[in-house]
C-alpha positions in Angstrom: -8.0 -17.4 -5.4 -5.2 -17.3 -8.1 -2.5 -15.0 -9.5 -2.0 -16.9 -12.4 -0.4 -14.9 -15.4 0.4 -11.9 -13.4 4.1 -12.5 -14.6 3.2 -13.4 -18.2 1.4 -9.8 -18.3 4.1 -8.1 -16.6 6.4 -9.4 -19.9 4.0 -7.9 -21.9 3.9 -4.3 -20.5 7.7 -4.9 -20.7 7.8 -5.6 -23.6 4.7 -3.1 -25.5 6.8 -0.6 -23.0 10.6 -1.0 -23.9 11.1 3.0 -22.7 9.2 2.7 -19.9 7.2 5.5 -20.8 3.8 4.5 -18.3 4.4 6.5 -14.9 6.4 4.7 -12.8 8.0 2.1 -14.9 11.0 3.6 -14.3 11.1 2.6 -11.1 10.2 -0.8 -11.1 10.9 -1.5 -14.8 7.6 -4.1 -14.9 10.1 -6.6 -12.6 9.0 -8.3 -9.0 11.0 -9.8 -6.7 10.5 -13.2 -6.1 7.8 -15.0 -4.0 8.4 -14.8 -0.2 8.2 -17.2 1.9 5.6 -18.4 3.9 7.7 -18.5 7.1 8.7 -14.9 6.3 5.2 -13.7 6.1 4.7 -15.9 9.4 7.2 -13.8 10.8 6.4 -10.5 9.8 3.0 -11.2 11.2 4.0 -12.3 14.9 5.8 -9.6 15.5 3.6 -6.8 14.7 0.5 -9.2 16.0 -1.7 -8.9 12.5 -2.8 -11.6 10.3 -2.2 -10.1 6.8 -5.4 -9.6 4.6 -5.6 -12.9 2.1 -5.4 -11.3 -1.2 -2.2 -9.4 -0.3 -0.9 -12.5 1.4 -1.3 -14.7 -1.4 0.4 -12.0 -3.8 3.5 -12.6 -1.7 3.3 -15.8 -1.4 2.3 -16.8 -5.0 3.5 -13.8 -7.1 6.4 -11.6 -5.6 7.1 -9.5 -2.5 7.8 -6.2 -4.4 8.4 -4.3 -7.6 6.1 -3.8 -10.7 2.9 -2.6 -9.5 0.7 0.6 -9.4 2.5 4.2 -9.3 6.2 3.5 -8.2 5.4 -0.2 -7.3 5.3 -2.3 -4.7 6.9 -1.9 -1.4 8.9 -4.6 0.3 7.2 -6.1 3.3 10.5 -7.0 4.9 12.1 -3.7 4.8 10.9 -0.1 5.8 12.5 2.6 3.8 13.7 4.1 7.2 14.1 2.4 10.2 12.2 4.5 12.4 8.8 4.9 9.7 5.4 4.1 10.4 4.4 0.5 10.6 7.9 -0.9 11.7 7.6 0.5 15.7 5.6 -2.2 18.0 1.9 -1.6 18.3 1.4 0.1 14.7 -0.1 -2.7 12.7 -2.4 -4.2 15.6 -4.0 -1.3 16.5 -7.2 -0.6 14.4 -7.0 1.5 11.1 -9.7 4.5 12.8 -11.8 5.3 10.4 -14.3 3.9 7.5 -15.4 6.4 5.8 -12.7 9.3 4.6 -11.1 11.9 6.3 -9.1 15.4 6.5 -9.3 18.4 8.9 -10.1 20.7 6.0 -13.6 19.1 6.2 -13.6 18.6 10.1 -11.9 21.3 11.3 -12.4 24.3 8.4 -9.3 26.5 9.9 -5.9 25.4 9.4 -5.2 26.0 12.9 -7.5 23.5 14.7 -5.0 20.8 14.4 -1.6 22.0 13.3 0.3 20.2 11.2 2.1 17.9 13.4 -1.3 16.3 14.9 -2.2 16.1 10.7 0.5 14.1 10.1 0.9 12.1 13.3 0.6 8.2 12.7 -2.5 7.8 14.8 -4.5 8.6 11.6 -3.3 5.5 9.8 -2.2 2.9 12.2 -3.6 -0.6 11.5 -2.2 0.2 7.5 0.8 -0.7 5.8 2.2 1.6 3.7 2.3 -1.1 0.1 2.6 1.9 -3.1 4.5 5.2 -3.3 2.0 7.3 -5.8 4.2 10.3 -5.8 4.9 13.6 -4.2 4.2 11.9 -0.8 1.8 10.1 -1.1 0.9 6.5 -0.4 -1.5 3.7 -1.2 -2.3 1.6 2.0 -3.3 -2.0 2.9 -5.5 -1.3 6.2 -4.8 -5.1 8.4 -6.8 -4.4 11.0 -10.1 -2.8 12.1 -13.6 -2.8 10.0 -11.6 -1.8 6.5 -9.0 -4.8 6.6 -8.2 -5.5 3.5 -9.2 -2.2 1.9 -6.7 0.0 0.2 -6.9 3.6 1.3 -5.4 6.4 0.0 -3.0 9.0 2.5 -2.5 12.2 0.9 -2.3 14.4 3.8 1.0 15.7 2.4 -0.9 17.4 -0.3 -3.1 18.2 2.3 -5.7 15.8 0.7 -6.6 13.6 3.8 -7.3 9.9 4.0 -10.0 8.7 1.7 -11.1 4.9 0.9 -9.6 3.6 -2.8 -13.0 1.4 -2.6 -10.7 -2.1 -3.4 -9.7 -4.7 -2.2 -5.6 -5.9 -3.0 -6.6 -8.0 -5.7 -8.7 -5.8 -7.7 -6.1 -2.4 -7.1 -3.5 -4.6 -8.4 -5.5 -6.3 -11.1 -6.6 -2.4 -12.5 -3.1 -1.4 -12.6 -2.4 -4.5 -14.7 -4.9 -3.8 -16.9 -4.1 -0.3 -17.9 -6.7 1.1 -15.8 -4.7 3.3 -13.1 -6.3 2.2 -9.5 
């Protein structure tokens, strides 16, 4: 599998974009980071004891490790936003993403109530995912590494109170949409 021209269309958008009027541009300004290396990839994936999903991997490897990308773009693998966030605590990435089909407690549990808010948002619900977009307003698109959806992107919008649901992709294709013009 290739990522060949993934850069040359990035100058493009850049350039039929000069205001950075698509949403999120802003952000990323159509720019990713360069490649990273395999031996930091190697890393990242001994110590949280995953094996990152191939697509994603060779994006890193072969395209960049963040920026341009769907939304607010890309996060970096290396770095967590905050030192204490999901994914970055022993244990987090290794343990199986729980579900396959989606999921929210209005649906499951129809009163508010039955799980309060704290157990909504606790990180058992996406562990075995790695936060990889920021769509907005707290949400995030996620990379699930292990369990039966590994290599799936899935959607968390509990903040909005709109569960965890299955994008339906795979890295490539999400990516590939985005670049495209079709929003993933």
């Amino acid at each position: 599998m290739t990522w060949a021209g993934v850069r040359d269309r990035l100058a493009d958008l850049s350039a039929a974009d000069p205001d950075f009027t698509r949403f999120g541009a802003g952000k990323h300004r159509y720019r990713l980071e360069p490649p990273v290396p395999a031996a930091e990839i190697a890393d990242f994936e001994a110590r949280h004891g995953v094996t990152l999903p191939e697509e994603y991997r060779g994006f890193l490897l072969s395209v960049g490790g963040h920026g341009a990308g769907p939304y607010y773009g890309l996060y970096r693998l290396s770095a967590p936003e905050c030192p204490d966030e999901d994914g970055w605590r022993p244990g987090f990435l290794s343990t199986p993403f729980p579900f396959t089909e989606a999921w929210n407690r209005a649906e499951h549990h129809p009163t508010d109530n039955e799980i309060p808010d704290d157990l909504y948002f606790d990180q058992r619900w996406i562990t075995g995912s790695l936060k990889v977009a920021h769509f907005g307003c707290g949400a995030y698109f996620r990379l699930v590494v292990t369990g039966p959806e590994r290599g799936r992107l899935w959607f968390d919008d509990r903040a909005s109170d709109g569960g965890v649901s299955p994008c339906g992709t795979g890295f490539r294709e999400w990516y590939l949409k985005w670049l495209d013009g079709r929003e993933p």
